[in-house]
C-alpha positions as YAML, in Angstrom:
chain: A
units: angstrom
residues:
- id: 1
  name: UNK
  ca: [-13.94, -3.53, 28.40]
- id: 2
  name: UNK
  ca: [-10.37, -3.71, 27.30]
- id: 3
  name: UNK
  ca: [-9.28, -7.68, 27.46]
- id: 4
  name: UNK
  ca: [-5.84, -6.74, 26.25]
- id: 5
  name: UNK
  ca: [-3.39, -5.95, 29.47]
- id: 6
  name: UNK
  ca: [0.10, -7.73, 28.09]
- id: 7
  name: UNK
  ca: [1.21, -6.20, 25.26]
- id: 8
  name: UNK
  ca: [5.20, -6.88, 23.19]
- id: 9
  name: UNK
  ca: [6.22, -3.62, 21.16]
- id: 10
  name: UNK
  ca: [8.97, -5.34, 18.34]
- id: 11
  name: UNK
  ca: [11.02, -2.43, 17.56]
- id: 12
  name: UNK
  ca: [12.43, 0.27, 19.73]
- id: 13
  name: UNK
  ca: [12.60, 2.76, 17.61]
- id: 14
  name: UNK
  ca: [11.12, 6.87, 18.10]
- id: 15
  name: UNK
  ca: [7.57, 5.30, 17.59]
- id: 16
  name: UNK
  ca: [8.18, 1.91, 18.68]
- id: 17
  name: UNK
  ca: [9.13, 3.41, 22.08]
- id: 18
  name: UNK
  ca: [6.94, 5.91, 22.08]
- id: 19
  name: UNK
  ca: [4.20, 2.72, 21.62]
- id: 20
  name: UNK
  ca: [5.72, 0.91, 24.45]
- id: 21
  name: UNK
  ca: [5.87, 3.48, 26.80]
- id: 22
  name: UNK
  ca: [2.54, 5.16, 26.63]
- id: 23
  name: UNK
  ca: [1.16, 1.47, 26.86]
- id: 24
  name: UNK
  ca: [3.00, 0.88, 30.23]
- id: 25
  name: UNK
  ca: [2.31, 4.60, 31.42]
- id: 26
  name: UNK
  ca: [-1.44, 3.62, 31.35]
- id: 27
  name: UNK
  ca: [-0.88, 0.45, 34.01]
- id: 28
  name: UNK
  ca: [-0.62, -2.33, 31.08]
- id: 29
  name: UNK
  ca: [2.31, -4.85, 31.08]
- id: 30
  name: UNK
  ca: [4.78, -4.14, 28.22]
- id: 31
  name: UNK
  ca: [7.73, -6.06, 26.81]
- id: 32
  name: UNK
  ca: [9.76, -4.13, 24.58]
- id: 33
  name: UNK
  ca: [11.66, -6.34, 22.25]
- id: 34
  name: UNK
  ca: [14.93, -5.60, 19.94]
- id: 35
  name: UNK
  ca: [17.78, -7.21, 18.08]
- id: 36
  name: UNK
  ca: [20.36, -7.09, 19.93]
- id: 37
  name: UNK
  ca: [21.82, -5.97, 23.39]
- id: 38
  name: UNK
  ca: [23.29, -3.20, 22.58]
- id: 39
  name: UNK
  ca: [19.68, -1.77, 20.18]
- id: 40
  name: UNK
  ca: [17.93, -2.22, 23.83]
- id: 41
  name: UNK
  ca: [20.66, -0.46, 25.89]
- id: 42
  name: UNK
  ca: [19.94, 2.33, 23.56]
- id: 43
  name: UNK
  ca: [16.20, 1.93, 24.00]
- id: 44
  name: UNK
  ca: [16.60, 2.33, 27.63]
- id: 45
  name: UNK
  ca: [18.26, 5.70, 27.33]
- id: 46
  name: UNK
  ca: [15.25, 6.29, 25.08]
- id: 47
  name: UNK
  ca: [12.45, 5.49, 27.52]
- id: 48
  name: UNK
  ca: [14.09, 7.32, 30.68]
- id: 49
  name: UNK
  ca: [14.08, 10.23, 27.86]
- id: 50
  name: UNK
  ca: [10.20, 9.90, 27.85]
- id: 51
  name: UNK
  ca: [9.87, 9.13, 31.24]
- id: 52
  name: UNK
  ca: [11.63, 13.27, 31.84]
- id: 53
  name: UNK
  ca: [9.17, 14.38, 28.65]
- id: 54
  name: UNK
  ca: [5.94, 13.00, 30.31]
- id: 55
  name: UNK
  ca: [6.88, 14.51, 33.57]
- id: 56
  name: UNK
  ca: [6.94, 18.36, 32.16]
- id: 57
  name: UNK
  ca: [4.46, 17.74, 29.06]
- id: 58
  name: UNK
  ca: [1.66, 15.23, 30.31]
- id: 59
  name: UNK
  ca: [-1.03, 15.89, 33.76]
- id: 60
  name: UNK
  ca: [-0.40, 13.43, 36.46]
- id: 61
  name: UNK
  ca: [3.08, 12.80, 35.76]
- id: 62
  name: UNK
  ca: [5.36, 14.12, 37.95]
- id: 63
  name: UNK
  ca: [3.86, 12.27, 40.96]
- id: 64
  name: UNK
  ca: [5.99, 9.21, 40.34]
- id: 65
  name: UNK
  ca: [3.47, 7.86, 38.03]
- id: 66
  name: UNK
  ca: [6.05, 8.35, 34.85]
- id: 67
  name: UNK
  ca: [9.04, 7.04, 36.62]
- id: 68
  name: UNK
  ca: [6.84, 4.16, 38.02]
- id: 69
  name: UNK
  ca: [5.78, 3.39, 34.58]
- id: 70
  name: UNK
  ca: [9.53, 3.47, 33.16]
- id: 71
  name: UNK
  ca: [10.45, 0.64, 35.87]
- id: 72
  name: UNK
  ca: [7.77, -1.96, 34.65]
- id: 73
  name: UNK
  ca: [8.96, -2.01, 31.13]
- id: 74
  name: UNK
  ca: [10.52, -5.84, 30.11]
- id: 75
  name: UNK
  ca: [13.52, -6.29, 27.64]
- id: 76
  name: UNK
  ca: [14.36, -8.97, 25.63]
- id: 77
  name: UNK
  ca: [16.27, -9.26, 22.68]
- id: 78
  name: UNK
  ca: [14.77, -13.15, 22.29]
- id: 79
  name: UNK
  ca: [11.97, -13.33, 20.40]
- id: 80
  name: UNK
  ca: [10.37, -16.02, 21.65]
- id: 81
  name: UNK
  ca: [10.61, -14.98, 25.24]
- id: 82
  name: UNK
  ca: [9.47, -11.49, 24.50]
- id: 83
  name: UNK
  ca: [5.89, -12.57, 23.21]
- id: 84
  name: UNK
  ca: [5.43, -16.13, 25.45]
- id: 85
  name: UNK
  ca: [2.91, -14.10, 27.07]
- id: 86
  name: UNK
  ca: [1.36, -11.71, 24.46]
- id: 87
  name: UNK
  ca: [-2.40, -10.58, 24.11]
- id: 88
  name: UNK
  ca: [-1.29, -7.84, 21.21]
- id: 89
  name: UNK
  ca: [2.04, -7.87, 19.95]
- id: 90
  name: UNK
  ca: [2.68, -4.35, 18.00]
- id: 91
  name: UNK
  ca: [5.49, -4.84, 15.48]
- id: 92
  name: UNK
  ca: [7.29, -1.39, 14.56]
- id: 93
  name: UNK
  ca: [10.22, -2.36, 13.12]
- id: 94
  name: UNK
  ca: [11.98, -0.34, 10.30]
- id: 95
  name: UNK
  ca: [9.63, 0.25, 6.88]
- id: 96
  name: UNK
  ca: [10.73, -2.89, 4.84]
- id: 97
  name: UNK
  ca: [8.68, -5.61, 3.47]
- id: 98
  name: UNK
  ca: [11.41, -8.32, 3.25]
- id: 99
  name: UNK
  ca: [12.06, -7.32, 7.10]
- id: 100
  name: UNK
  ca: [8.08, -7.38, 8.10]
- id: 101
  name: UNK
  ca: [7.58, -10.81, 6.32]
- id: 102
  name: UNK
  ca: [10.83, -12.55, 7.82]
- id: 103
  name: UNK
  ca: [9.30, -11.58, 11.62]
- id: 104
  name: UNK
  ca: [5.37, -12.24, 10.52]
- id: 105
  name: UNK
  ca: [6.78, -15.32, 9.77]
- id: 106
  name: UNK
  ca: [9.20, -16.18, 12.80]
- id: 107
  name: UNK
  ca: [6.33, -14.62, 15.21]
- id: 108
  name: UNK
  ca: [3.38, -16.94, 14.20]
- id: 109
  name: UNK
  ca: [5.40, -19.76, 14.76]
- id: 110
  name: UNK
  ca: [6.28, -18.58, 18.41]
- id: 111
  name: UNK
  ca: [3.39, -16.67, 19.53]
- id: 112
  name: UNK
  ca: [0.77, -17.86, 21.49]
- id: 113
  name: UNK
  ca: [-2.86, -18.62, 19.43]
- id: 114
  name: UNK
  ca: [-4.44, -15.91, 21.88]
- id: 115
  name: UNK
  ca: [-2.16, -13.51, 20.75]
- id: 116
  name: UNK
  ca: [-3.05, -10.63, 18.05]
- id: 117
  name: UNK
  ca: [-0.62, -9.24, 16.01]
- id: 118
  name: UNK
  ca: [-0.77, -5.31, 14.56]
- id: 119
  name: UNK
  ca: [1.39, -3.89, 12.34]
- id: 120
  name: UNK
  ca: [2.29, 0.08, 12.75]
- id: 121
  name: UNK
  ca: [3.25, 0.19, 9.51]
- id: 122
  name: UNK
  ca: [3.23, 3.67, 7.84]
- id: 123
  name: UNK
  ca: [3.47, 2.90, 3.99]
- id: 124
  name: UNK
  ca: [2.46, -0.95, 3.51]
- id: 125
  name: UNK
  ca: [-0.92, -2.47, 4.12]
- id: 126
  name: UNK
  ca: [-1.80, -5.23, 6.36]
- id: 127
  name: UNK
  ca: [-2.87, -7.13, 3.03]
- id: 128
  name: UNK
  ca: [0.75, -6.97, 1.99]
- id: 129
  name: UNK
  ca: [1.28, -8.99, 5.22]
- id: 130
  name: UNK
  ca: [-1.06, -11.13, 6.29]
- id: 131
  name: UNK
  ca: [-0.11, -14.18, 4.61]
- id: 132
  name: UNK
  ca: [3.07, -14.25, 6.48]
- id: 133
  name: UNK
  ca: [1.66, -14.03, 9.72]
- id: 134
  name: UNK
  ca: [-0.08, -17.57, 10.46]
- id: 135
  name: UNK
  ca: [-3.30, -16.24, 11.65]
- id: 136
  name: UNK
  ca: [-5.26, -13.55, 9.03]
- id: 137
  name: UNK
  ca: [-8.18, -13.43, 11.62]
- id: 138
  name: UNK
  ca: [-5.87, -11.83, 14.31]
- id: 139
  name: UNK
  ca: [-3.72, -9.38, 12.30]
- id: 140
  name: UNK
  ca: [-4.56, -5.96, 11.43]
- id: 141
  name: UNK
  ca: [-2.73, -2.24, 11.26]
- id: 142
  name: UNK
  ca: [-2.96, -0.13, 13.95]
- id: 143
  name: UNK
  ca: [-1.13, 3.29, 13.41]
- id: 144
  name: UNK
  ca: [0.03, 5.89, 15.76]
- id: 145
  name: UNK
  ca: [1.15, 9.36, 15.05]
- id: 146
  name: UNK
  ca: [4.34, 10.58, 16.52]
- id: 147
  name: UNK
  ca: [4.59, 12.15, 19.75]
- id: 148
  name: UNK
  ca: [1.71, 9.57, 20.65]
- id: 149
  name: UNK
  ca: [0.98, 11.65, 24.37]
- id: 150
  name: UNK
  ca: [0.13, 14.86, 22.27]
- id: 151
  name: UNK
  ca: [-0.74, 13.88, 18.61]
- id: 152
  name: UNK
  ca: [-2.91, 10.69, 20.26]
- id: 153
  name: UNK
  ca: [-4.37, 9.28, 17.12]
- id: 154
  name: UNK
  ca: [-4.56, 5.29, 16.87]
- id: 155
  name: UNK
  ca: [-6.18, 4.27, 13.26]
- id: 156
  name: UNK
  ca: [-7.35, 0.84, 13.11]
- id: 157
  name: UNK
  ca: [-7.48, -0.49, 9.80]
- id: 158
  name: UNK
  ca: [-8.27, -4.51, 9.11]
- id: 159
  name: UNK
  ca: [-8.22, -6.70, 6.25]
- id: 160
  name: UNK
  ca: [-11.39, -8.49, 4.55]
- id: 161
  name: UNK
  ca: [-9.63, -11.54, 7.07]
- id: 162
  name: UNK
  ca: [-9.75, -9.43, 10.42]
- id: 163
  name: UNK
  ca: [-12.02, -10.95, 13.30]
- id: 164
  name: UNK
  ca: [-14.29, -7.86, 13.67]
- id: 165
  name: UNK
  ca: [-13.77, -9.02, 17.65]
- id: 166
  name: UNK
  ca: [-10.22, -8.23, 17.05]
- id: 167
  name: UNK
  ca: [-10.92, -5.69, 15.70]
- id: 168
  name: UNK
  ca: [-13.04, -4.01, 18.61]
- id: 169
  name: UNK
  ca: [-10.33, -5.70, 21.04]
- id: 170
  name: UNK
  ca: [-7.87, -3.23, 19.19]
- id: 171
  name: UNK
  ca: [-10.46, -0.37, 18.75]
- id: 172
  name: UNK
  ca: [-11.04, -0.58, 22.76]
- id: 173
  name: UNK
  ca: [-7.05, -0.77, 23.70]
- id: 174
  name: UNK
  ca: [-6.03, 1.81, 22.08]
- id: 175
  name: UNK
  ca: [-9.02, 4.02, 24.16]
- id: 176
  name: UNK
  ca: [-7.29, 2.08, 27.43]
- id: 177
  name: UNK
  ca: [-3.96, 3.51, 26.31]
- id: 178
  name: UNK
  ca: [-5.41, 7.25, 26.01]
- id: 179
  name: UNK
  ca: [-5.60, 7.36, 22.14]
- id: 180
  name: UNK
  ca: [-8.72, 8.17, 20.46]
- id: 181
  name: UNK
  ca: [-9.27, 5.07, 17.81]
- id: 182
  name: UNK
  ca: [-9.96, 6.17, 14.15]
- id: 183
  name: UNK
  ca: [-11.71, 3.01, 12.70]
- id: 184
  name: UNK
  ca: [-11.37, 2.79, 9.43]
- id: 185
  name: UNK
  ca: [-13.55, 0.95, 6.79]
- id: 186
  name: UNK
  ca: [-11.58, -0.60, 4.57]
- id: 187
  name: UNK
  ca: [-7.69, -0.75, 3.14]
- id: 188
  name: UNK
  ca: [-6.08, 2.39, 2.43]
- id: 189
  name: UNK
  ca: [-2.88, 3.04, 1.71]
- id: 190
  name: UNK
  ca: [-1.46, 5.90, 3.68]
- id: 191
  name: UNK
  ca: [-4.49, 5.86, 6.37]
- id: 192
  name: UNK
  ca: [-6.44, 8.89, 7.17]
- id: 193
  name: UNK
  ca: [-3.15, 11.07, 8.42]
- id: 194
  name: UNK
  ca: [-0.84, 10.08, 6.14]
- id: 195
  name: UNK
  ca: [-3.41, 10.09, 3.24]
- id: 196
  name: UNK
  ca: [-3.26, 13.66, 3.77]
- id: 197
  name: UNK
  ca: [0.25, 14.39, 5.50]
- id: 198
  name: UNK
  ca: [2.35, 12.70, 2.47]
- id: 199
  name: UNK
  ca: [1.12, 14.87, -0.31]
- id: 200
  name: UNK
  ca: [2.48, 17.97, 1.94]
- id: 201
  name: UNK
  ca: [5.67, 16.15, 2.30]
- id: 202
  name: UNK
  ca: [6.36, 15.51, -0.94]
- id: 203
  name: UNK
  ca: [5.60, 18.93, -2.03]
- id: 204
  name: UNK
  ca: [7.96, 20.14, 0.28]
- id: 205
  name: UNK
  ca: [10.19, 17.92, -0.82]
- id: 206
  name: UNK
  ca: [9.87, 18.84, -4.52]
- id: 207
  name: UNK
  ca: [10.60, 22.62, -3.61]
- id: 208
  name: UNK
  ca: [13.80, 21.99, -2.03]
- id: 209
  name: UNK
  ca: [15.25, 19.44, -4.45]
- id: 210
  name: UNK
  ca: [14.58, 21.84, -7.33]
- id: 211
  name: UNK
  ca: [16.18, 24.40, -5.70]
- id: 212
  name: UNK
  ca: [12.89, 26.54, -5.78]
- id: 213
  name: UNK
  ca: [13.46, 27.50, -2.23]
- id: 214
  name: UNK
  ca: [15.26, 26.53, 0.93]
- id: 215
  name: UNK
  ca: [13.79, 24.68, 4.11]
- id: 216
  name: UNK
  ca: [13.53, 27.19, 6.57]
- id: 217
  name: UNK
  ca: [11.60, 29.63, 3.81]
- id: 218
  name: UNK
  ca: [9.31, 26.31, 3.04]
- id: 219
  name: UNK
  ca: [8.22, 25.91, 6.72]
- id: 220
  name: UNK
  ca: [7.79, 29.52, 7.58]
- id: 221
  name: UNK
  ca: [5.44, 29.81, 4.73]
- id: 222
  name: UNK
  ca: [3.37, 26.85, 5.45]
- id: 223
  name: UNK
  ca: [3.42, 28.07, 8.93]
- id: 224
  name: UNK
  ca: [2.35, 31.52, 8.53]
- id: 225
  name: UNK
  ca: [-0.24, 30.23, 5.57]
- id: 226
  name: UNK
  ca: [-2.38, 27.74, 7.33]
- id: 227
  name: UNK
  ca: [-1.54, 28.87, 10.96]
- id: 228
  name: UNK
  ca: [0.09, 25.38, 11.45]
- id: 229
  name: UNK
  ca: [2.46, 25.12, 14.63]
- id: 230
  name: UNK
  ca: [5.35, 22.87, 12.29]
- id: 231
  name: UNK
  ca: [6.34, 23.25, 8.86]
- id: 232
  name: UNK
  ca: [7.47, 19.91, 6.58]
- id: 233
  name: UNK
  ca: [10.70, 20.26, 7.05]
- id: 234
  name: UNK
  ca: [10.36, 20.24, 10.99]
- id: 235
  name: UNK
  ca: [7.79, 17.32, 10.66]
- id: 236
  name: UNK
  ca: [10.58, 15.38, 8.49]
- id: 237
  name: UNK
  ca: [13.08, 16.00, 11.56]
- id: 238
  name: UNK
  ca: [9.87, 14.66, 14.13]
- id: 239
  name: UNK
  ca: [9.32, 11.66, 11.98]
- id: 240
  name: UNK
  ca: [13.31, 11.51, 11.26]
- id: 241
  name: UNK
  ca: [14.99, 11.31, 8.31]
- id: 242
  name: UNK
  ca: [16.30, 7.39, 7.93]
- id: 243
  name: UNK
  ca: [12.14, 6.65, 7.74]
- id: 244
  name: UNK
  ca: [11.63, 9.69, 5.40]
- id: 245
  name: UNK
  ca: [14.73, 7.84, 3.26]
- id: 246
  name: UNK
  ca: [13.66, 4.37, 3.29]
- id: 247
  name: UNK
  ca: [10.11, 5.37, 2.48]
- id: 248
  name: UNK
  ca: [11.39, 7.77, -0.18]
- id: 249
  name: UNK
  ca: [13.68, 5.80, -1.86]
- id: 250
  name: UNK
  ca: [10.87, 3.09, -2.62]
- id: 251
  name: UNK
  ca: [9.17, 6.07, -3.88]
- id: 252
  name: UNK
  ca: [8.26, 8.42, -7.67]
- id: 253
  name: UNK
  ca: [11.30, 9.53, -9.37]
- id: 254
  name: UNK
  ca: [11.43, 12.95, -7.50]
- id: 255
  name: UNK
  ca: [10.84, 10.89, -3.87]
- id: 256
  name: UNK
  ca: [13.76, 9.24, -4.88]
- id: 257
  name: UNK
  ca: [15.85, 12.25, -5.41]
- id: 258
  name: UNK
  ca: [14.96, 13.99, -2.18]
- id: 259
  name: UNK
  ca: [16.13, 10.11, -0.97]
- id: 260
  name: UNK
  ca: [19.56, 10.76, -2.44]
- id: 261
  name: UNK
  ca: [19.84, 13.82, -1.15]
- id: 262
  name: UNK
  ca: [19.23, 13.03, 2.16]
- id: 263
  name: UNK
  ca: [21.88, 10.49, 2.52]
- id: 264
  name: UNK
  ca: [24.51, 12.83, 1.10]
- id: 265
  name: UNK
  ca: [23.82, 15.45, 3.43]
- id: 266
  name: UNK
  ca: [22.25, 14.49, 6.37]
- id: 267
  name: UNK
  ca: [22.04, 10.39, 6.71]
- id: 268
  name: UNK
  ca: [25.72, 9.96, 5.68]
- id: 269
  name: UNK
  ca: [27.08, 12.96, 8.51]
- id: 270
  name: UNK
  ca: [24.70, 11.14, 11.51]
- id: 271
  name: UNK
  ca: [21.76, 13.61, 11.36]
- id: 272
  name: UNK
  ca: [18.87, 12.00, 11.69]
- id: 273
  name: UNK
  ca: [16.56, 14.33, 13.29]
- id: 274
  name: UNK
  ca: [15.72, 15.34, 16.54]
- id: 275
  name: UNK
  ca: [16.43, 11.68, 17.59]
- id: 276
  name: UNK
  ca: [20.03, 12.85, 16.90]
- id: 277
  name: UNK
  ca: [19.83, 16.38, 17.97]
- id: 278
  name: UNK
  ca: [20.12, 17.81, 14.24]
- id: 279
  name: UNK
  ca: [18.31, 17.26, 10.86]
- id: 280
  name: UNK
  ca: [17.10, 20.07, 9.15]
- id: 281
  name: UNK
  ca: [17.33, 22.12, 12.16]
- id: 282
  name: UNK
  ca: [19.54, 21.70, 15.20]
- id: 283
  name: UNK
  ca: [17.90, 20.53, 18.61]
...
């Protein structure tokens, strides 16, 4: 029995909206929170935008049910008002430590005791967190792929500190919410997906900086090799390319390089990815 039904998304980003509105698409109440204004007027555009892709890609939802969904979502740009209420609060903001521990910090002051906080995280482990956050028994990770209605993975990852009835209280929300958990047993950076997806990345990556060959020739080979249905490159334009920078740049010394180029010629002209409607490829 799921006894998680109000849920705050901080961040309302590609995944952080994605989060949000798959939550509130299976009946549970959802406040999605941002910075400023003007961050959630662009977040609305952003949720009617999944509200049309659930209607042609997901059963069931052009009865109404998407649209109905899209009108129940709460905005708030206030903090404290966003998680008065929380059972879970799911903080997706962008992939920087400084950033993470400044709202750990603000958020266990102002949350509720009830309320548990997760961390989507892709690259830092809840370990590199917890202290900030006020209460270590109700804080854990719990990643989601993007394009959470088709790629519907949820890992669950605590620390040594994680209430394993958290822990199941996450495990059996994220079934409520139509993802299938993977539990994981201990800390690990990268999770299961990325554990495996980085390497890929960063071999792509490597080609391209070195000039060994060009993007579209590095997908079509991985796609006609493994039988895949996206190559890297495409993949870096899903995930976009200001998270494949920040985590890049943070990264080895050739990570870092494929972070410099990506500024000059794709971050710095507005191409982002298909959030933008042109990375590597145009959408």
């Amino acid at each position: 029995m799921n006894d998680i039904t109000t849920v705050t998304v901080l961040g309302t980003g590609v995944l952080g909206s994605q989060i949000a509105y798959q939550t509130a698409f299976h009946g549970l109440s959802v406040t999605a929170y941002d910075i400023s204004e003007e961050a959630l007027t662009a977040a609305r555009q952003r949720f009617a935008g999944l509200a049309a892709l659930y209607e042609k890609e997901v059963a069931g939802a052009a009865d109404g049910t998407a649209q109905a969904a899209l009108a129940t979502i709460r905005y708030s740009s206030d903090l404290g008002d966003a998680v008065a209420d929380a059972d879970l609060v799911i903080e997706a903001v962008p992939e920087n430590l400084d950033l993470k521990r400044d709202i750990y910090t603000r958020l266990g002051e102002l949350a509720p005791a009830k309320t548990i906080f997760a961390t989507n995280s892709s690259t830092l482990l809840p370990s590199d967190l917890v202290g900030y956050t006020g209460r270590p028994q109700k804080f854990l990770a719990l990643h989601f792929a993007n394009h959470v209605w088709v790629n519907n993975t949820a890992e669950v990852m605590g620390t040594t500190q994680t209430d394993p009835a958290v822990y199941q209280s996450v495990v059996d929300f994220a079934t409520a919410i139509g993802m299938v958990p993977i539990e994981l047993k201990k800390e690990k950076a990268g999770y299961v997906l990325n554990s495996l997806l980085v390497p890929l990345l960063d071999a792509a990556a490597e080609l391209l900086v070195d000039g060994i060959a060009d993007p579209e020739t590095i997908d079509k080979t991985w796609r006609i090799g493994t039988g895949s249905p996206k190559g890297p490159f495409e993949i870096f334009d899903i995930v976009g390319l200001n998270t494949a920078y920040n985590i890049s740049s943070v990264s080895g010394p050739k990570q870092q390089e494929f972070a410099a180029y990506l500024k000059k010629n794709y971050l710095d002209q507005g191409k982002l990815g298909i959030a933008t409607g042109e990375g590597f490829y145009r959408y």
